[in-house]
N, C-alpha and C positions, 0 to 999 in steps of 0.2 A: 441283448444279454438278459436271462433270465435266472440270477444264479444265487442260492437258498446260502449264508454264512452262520454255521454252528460253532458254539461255542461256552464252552460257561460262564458266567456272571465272573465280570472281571478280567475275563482273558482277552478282551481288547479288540471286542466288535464295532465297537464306537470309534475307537484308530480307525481301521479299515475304513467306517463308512466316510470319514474327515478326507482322508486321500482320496477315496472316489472321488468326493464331490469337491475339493481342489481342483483334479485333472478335469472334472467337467467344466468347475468355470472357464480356466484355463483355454480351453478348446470351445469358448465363448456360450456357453449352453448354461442354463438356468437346473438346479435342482431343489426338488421337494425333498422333505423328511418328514417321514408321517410316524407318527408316533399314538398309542393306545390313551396316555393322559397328556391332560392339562400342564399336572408337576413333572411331569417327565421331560414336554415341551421346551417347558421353562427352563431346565436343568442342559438342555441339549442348545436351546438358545446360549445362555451364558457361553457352554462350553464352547462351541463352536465361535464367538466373538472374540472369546482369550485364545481362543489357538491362531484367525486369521486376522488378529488386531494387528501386523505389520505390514496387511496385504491390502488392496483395494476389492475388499469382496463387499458385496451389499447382503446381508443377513436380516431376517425380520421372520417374526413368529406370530401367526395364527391360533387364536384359543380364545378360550371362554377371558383369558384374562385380558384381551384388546375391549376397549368399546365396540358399539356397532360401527360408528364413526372412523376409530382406527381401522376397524378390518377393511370398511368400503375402500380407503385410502390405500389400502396395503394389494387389494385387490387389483385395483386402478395401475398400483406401482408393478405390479408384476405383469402383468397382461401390457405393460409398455417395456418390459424388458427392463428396468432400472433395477430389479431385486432379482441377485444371484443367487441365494442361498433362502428357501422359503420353507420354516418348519412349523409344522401344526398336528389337529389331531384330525380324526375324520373327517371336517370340514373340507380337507382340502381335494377332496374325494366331490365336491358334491358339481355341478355344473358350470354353477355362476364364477368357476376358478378357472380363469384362460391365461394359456401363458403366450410368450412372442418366442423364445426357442426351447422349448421343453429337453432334455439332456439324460435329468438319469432322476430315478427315483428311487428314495433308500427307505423300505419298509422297516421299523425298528419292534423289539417284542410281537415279532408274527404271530404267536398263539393267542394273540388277545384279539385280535378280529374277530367279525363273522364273516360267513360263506358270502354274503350277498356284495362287503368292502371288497374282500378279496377278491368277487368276479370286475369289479368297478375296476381293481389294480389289474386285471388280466386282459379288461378293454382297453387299455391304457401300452399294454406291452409291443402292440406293434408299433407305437410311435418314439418311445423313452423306452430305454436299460431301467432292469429291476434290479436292486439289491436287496436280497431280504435277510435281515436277522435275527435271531433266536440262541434262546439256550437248547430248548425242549422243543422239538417243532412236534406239532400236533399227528397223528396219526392221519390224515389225507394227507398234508402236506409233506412228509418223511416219506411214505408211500411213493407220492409223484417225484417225487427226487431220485429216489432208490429206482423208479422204472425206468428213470434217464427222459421223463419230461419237463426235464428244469435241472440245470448244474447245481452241482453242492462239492460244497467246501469246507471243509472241518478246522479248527485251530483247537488243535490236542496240547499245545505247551502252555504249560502255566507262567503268571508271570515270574521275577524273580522273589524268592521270599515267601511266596503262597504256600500255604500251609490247608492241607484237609482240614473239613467241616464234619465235626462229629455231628449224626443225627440220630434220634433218638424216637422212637412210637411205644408209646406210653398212656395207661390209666390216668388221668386228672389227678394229681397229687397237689394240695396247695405248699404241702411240705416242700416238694423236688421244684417247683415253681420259684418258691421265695428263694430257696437255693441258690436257682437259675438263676435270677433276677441278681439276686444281690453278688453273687460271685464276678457279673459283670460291672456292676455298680463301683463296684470295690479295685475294681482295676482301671477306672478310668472311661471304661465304655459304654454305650448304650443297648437296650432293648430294645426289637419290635414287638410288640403282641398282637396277632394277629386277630380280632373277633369279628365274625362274618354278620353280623346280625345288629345295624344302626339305632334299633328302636332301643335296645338293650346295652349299647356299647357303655351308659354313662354307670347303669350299674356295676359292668365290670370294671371299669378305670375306678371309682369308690373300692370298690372288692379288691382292689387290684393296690391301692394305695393305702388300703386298713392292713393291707399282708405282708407287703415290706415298705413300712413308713419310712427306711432311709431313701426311697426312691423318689425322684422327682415324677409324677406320671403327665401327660397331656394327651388330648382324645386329637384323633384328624379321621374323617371320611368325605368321601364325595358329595354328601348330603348337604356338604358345611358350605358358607358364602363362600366365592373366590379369594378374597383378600384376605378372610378369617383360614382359608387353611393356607394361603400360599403363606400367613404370616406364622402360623404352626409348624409347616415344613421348612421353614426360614429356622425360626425359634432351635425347631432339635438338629438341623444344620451345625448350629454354632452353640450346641451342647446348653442351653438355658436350662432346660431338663433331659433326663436319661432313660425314660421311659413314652412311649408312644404306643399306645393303644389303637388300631386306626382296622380297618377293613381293607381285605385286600386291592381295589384301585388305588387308596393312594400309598401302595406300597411298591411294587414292582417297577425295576429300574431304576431306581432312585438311588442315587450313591452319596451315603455317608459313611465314610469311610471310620468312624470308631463305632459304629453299629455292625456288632462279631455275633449277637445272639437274638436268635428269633423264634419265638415260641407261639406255636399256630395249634388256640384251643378249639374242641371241637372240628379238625383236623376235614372229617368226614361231609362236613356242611359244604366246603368250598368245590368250587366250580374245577373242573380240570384247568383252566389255564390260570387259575389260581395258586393251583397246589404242582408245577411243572418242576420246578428249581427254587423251593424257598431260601435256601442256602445266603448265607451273607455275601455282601460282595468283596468284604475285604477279608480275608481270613488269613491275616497276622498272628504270628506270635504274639500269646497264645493264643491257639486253633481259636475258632469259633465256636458256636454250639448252635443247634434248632433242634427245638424239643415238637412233634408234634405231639399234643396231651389229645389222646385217645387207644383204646385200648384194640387192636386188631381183631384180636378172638372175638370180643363183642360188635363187632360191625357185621350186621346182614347182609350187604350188599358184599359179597366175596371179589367183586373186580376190585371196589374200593380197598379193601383189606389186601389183595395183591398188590395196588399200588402205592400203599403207605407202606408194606415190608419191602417195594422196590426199593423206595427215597430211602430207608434207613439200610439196605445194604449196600447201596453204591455211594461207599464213603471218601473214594479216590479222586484226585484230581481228573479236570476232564469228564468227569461221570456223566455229563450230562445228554450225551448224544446215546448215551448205551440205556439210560433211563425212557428216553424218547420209544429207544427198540424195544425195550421190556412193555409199556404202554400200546405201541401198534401191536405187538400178540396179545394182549390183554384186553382189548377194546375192538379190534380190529382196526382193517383201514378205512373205512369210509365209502364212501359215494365219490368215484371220481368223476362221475359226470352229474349228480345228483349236488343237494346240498346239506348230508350228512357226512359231518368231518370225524365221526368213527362210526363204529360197528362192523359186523359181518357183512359182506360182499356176498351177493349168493353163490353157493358153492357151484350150481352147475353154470357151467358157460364162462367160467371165471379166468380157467388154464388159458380158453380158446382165445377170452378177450385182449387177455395181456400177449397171448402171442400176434394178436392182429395189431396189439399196441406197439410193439416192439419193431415189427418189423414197418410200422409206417413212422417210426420216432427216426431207423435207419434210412429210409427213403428220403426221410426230410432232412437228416444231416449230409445225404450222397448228391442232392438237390434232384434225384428222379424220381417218378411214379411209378405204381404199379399198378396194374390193373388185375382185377379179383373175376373168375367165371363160376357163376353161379347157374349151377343148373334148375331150368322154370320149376322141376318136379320138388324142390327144395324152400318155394316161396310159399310164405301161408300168409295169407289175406289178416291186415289188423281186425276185420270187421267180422272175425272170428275168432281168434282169438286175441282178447281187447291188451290183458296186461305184461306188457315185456317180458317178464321175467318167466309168465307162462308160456308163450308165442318160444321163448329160448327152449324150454325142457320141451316143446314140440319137435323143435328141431333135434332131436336129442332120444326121440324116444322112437 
């Protein structure tokens, strides 16, 4: 199984991956969960403990926050089969991780990879079931899905009570800011603020707490010691303060469920798998809000400015898979056999490829082969012309 699950923040991708990896203990197989952060890790460890504390599952987490000591142990433990349930973050991707019956492995936040994890998770595919999830899956990956080299699975129902997330692309106003801020303040909830840039983060949380003094503010980024932000992420868990100023790693995924508003300045700086689904994940009565403070019309890069007027029109529940599709036209698809996960695909040879793609994806689901007759007068020597893409428009012309 190699099968891609979409869905939006909240709609209950993290259920699904809990039952997969129940029915694999079950059927006596060991599963990973790999996850993009440390806080996420952590967040998915608890959870999965309170869900199978009635059960005999063995759980344990991988991350920067074990010692070395812990991890060797942990290592040891699983490569003798005693850990059924084993979550971490890219570590568990690297060699020195052997397991005794490998079972199923559930990728969580897909678009925070890179090309080179992902081919690590693709050598990995003939032995373990993949489960991958996303809100936004990145333009190669939506691509490969959509040609039919990898199942997908969409969960379009919201849960009960879910309410649209108004979003908002917008000039810098500190006026519409404090608004922002304190309109959430005032009801009980909290803020994220997103600022992409750690050298500077402490002058905005200052700037940020001269603007609306009712707010509690605190800074978290990845920069910070383990303890000092697992005890930050802990802290606005349980509401200490209302505002979190942090960078987007230690923001995505992370479910605190009275954080309704998220306001991501300088919008333009972040990375694509920063900016896929900023959206809150709880969006109760009342809605939510994300404000990205930046102005569209002033952004030179016109993909960018396309994909900040995408997020602020697809305000509907579910949006997220259609935001995804607005991005693959906008960026293109990528390099499917390359390690560019967008841009233009070159245009000639492109139609030809996908149809040689297709009909060898149905070959391999009918379990026969096919053989392809190429005539000699059609072959052209690499050792003339050197670069693929020319050697194709040879063929061609």
């Amino acid at each position: 199984m190699d099968r891609l699950v979409c869905g939006d923040v909240g709609f209950g991708k993290t259920e699904v991956a809990m039952r997969a990896a129940f029915l694999a203990v079950e059927n006596n197989k060991q599963v990973a969960v790999l996850v993009p952060t440390t806080l996420l890790a952590q967040q998915h460890y608890d959870n999965f403990r309170d869900r199978f504390a009635n059960w005999p599952v063995r759980i344990e987490m991988l991350s920067r926050f074990r010692s070395a000591k812990e991890q060797t142990q942990i290592l040891e433990q699983a490569s003798e089969g005693k850990i059924d349930i084993l979550i971490g973050t890219h570590k568990l991707l690297q060699a020195d991780v052997k397991w005794r019956e490998s079972g199923l492995l559930i990728v969580d936040e897909e678009h925070r990879f890179g090309v080179r994890h992902k081919e690590r998770i693709k050598a990995m595919r003939a032995d373990v079931d993949i489960l991958t999830l996303t809100a936004t899956p990145i333009p190669r990956t939506l691509n490969m899905a959509m040609s039919g080299m990898r199942d997908l699975s969409i969960i379009a129902t919201p849960p009960a009570r879910r309410l649209a997330v108004k979003t908002f692309v917008r000039e810098y106003d500190s006026l519409v800011v404090r608004e922002a801020i304190l309109r959430e303040v005032l009801r009980g909830g909290q803020v994220y603020y997103l600022f992409n840039d750690v050298e500077n983060i402490q002058k905005a949380a200052d700037k940020l707490a001269e603007l609306v003094p009712e707010a509690r503010v605190a800074i978290g980024h990845g920069q910070m010691r383990e303890r000092e932000l697992e005890r930050v992420m802990n802290d606005f868990h349980h509401q200490r303060f209302n505002v979190l100023v942090c960078t987007p790693s230690s923001k995505p995924g992370i479910d605190i469920p009275t954080a309704n508003t998220i306001i991501i300045e300088r919008a333009t700086t972040l990375a694509r798998a920063a900016t896929p689904a900023p959206w809150p994940r709880r969006a109760l009565a009342p809605p939510g809000l994300c404000l990205a403070a930046d102005a569209a019309s002033k952004i030179h890069d016109h993909r960018r400015a396309k994909r900040l007027e995408a997020i602020a029109s697809l305000e509907d529940l579910g949006a997220g898979f259609a935001l995804a599709t607005h991005d693959l036209e906008i960026r293109g698809a990528g390099e499917l056999l390359g390690e560019d996960q967008s841009g233009q695909m070159e245009t000639i040879g492109f139609s030809l490829y996908m149809e040689l793609l297709e009909n060898a994806v149905d070959a391999l689901k009918e379990g026969a082969s096919r053989r392809w007759k190429i005539s000699p007068t059609a072959r052209r020597k690499s050792s003339c012309v050197c670069p693929p893409c020319c050697r194709m428009i040879s063929f061609l012309t």
